[in-house]
N, C-alpha and C positions, 0 to 999 in steps of 0.2 A: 504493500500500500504506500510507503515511503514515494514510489516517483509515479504516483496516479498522478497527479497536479505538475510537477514539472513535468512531467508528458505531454499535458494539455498545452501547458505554456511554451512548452518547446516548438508546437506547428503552428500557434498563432504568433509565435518571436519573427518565424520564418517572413514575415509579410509585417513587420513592426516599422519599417520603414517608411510604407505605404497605406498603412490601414486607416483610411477613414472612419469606419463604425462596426461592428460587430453586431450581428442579429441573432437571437437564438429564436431559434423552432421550438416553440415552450410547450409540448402536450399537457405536461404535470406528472406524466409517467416517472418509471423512475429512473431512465436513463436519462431522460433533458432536463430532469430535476439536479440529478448528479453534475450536470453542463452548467445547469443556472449558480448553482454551489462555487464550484470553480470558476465560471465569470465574475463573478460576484468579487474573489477576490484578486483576479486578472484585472478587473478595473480599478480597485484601491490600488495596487500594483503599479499600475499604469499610464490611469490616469486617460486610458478610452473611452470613446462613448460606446456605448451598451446599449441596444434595445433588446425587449425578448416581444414575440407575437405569438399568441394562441388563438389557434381557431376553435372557433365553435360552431362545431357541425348541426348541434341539437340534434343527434341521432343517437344520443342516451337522455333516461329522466336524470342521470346526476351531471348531467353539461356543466348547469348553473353552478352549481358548488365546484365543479370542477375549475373553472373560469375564474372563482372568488379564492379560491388556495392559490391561484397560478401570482393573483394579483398580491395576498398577502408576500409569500416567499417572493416577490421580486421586492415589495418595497422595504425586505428585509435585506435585502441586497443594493439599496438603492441604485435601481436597474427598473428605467420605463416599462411596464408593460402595453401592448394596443392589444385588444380581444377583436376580433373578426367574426360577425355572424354570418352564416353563410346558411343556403339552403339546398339541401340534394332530393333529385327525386327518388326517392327510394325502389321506384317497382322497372327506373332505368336502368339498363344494362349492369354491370359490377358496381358494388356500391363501395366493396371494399377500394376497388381501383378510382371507383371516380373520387373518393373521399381523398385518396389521396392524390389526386391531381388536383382538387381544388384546392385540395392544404398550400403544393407547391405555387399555382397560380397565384396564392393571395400572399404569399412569400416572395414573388416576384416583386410586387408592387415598391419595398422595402429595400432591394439590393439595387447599390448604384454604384456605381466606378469606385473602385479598390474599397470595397467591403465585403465583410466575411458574411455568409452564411452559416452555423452551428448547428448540426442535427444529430442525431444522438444511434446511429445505428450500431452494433457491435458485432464480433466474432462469432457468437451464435446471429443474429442477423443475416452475419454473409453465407455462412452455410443454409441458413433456409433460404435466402435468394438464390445460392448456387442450385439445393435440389430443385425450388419452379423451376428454373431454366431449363434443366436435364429432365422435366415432365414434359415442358413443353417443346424437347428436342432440340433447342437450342444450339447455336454453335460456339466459335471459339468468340464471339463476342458479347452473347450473352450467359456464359458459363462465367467472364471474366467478374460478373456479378457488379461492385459496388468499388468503387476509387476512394482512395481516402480523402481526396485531393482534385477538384474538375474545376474548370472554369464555369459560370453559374451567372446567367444572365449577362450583367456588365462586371461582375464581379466574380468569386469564387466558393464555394461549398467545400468546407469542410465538415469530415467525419471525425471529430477527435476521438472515440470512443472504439475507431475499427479493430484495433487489435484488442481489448479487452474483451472478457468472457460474461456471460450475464452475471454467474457466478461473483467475478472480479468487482461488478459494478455493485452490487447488491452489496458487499463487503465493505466496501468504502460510504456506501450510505449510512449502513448502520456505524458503522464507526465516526460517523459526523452526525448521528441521531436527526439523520433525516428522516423525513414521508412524504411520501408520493401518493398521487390518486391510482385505482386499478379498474382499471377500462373492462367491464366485463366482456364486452363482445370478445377479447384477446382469448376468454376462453370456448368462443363457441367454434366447433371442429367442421362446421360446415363452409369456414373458409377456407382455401386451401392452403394459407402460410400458417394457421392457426392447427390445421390436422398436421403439418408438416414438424411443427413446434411441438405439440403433446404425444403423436402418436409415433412420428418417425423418429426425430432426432434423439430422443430419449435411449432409444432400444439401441442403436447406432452407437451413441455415443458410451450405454454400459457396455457391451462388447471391447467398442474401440477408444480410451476415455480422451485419446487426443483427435478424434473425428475434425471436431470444427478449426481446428490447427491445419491436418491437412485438407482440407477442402478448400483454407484459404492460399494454401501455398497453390492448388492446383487454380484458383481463381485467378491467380496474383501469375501464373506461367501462363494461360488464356489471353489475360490483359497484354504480355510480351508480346506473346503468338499476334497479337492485335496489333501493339505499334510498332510490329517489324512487317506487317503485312501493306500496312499504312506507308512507310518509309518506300519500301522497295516500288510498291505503285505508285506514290504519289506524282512522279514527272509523267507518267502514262495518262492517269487522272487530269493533270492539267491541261493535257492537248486535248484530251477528250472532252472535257467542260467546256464550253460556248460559254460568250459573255451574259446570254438572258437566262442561265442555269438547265440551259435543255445542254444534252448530251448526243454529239457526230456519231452514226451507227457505222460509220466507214471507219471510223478511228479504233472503234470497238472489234471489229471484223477481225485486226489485224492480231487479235489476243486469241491463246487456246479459251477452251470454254472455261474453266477454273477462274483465270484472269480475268475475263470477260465478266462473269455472275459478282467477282469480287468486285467489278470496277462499277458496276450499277448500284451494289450496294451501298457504296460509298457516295454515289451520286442520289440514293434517298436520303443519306443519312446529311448530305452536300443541304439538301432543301427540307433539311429537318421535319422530313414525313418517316412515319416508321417500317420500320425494316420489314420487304418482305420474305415470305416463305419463300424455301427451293422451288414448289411449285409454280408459285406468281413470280421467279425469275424466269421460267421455264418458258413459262405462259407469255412474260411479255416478250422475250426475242423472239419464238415462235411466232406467236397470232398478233404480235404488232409491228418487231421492227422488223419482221421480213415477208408482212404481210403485200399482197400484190402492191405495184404500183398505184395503179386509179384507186385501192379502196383506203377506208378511212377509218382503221383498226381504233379498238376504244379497248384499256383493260379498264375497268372497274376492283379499286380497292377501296379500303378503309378512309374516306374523309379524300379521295383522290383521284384520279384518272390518268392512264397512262396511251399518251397521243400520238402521234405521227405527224411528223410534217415536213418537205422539203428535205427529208433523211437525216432527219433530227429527233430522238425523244423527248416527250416535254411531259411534266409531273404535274395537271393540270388539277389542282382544287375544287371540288364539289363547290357549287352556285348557283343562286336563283336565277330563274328564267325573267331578264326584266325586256323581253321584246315588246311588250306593252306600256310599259310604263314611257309617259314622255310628262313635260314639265316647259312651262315659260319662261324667258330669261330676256334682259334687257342691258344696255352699254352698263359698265361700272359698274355690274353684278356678279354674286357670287351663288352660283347655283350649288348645292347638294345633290350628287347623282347617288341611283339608291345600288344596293349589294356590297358596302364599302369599294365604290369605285372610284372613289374622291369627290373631288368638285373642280366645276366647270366657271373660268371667268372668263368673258369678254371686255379688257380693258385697253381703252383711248391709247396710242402711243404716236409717235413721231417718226416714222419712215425704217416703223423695224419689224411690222405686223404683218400679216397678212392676207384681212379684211379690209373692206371699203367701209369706211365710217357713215357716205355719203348713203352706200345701198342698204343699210341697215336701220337709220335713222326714221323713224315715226312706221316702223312695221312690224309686224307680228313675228317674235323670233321664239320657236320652239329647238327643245333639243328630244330625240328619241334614240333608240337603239333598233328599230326594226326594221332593214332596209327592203324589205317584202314592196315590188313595183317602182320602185324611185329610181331616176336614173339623174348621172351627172357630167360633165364636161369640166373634168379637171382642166386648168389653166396652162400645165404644160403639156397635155394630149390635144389632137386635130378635132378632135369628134366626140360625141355623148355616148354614154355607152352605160346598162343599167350597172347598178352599185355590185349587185351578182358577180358579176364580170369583170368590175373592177379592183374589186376583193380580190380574188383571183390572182389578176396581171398583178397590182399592190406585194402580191405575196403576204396578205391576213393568215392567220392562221383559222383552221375553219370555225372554234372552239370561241374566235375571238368578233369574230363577225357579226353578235347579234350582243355584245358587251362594249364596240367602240361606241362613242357617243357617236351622231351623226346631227348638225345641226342647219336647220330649216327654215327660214325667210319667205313668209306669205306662202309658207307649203311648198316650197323647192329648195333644192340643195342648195345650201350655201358649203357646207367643210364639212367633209368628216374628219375630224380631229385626229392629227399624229401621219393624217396619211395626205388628203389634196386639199385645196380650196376652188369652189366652180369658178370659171373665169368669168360669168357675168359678177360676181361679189369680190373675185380678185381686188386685192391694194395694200396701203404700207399703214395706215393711219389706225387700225384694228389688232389688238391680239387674242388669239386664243390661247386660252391657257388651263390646259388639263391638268390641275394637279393630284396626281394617284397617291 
């Protein structure tokens, strides 16, 4: 127990140069309790700022009191606490997972440039994240389980607690006659890190009593096997990555399939959508990037779409259909487009625009997205030709065709934004301005 504390202190000394603020992940349990103990006197110490947040999910009747102990022991530490109420639907998909992605969400809020994040996982921990992973087949990057150490929004996440045992932790409490709150849910087995925690690890670990030792040593080889797989690809990855995050299939071609599957993965992980399965790697070279030329391949995953276009992949985003939707808009305004598409201004300028001020003035200016019958005479083409068509020639991506703004003057094209402006509206004294 002598160097529980200068342990702690030794990976936040690491960043003592740069640390703006330190935030702990306050559950009230007894590992963040243990965290708040040792910030507590990291800051007399110090002399950092401190915050702790807890969420309150109100998905127990002891929330309340839980929330009121978290508040007492911080301002025994004088250390801010902020409570966070938030609300889950319960009968949504994983409550366990979504509970904990809105913890992290609302922990986001709080980390800015060179601050710590504190969360309290440990060495039994890692070994329960390591067996989900090996249920759910995982490979060498999600066996590598949990980092002590990641970069974490604009700032970074620390684990101080990763090498301790729960045992370890629980020993140090009581030896500083702490209390913590206990989360019943933690013992119901119909989660599955909760059956993993009472029914597996136990038995595992009386057989083998140094279990969660090696599991973290085979997590911590996993993590290697990761950033040497990262190193050796990464100048491949580069040529491969386009500047609007879509991925060359010609660039791809030129890898065995191993390389290849690796180098996609890295390009979900590139646009921070989650990893998919060998099958839906399988799936998307197959039925998308070598799908025929004329057709217009779509995979369908989780919150995403995987596209074709011009022999390129692109990792398009699930969206509402706003081909309907249109809205009015006048000089020196600022429109809101809906889908978070940004907004739209038309502002007055002096010979650097490229509308007419003259053909816009005292008329009806709509903006929509539904180019359905419209046709235009871009300014530097001979002839009018429907938007169809000139989508097309433009080189639009098809996905993007019914999401650019297209904006209208007494019901005829004046711009489709980012692409033409018609030459009867052509001039200098107008800007448009999309800001995404």
């Amino acid at each position: 127990m002598d160097d529980f504390y200068p342990h702690f202190a030794n990976q936040l000394n690491q960043y003592s140069s740069s640390i703006e603020k330190v935030v702990l992940a306050l559950s009230g349990g007894m590992d963040s309790r243990v965290l708040l103990h040792m910030l507590g006197r990291y800051k007399r110490e110090h002399e950092v700022e401190c915050l702790a947040i807890h969420v309150h999910h109100g998905l127990s009747d002891n929330a309340g009191q839980w929330a009121e102990k978290c508040q007492k022991w911080c301002d025994d530490e004088s250390i801010n606490l902020i409570v966070e109420n938030i609300e889950l639907d319960k009968q949504q998909g994983n409550i366990e997972s979504n509970a904990r992605n809105a913890r992290y969400q609302v922990l986001n809020n709080y980390i800015g440039a060179n601050d710590l994040l504190l969360t309290g996982q440990h060495l039994d921990d890692q070994a329960e994240t390591f067996l989900l992973a090996l249920k759910r087949g995982s490979g060498p990057k999600g066996l590598a389980s949990m980092s002590s150490d990641i970069a974490w929004n604009h700032g970074r996440l620390v684990r101080p607690l990763l090498s301790r045992s729960r045992h370890e932790i629980e020993q140090y409490a009581t030896l500083n006659q702490l209390s913590w709150v206990e989360d019943e849910s933690n013992h119901d087995t119909r989660f599955d890190r909760n059956f993993i925690r009472h029914k597996v690890v136990p038995v595992m670990a009386a057989r083998w009593p140094s279990f969660s030792l090696s599991v973290a040593r085979s997590a911590s080889l996993c993590a290697e096997q990761e950033q040497l797989l990262n190193e050796l690809l990464s100048q491949p990855f580069s040529m491969a990555l386009q500047a609007d995050s879509s991925i060359d299939i010609a660039a791809l071609h030129s890898h065995s399939v191993l390389a290849r599957n690796r180098l996609l993965r890295m390009w979900f992980e590139h646009n921070h959508q989650l990893m998919p399965s060998k099958q839906h790697i399988h799936q998307l070279w197959q039925d998308v990037a070598l799908a025929k030329g004329d057709a217009n391949p779509i995979l369908n995953l989780t919150n995403v779409q995987v596209r074709r276009f011009q022999q390129r992949l692109y990792l398009v985003p699930d969206f509402s259909d706003v081909s309907l939707w249109q809205a009015s808009i006048s000089l020196e305004q600022t429109l809101s487009l809906p889908d978070g598409l940004g907004q739209l201004s038309i502002l007055e300028t002096k010979k650097q625009g490229q509308l007419s001020a003259k053909a816009l003035v005292g008329r009806e200016i709509k903006v929509m997205f539904n180019p359905e019958g419209l046709s235009a005479h871009p300014c530097e083409r001979g002839h009018s030709r429907k938007l169809k068509k000139l989508f097309q020639e433009y080189g639009l991506p098809s996905w993007l065709r019914r999401r650019t703004p297209i904006v209208l003057v007494d019901d005829k094209v004046a711009a489709v934004v980012g692409l033409f402006v018609d030459k009867a509206f052509y001039g200098q004294d107008c800007e448009l301005i999309w800001d995404k």
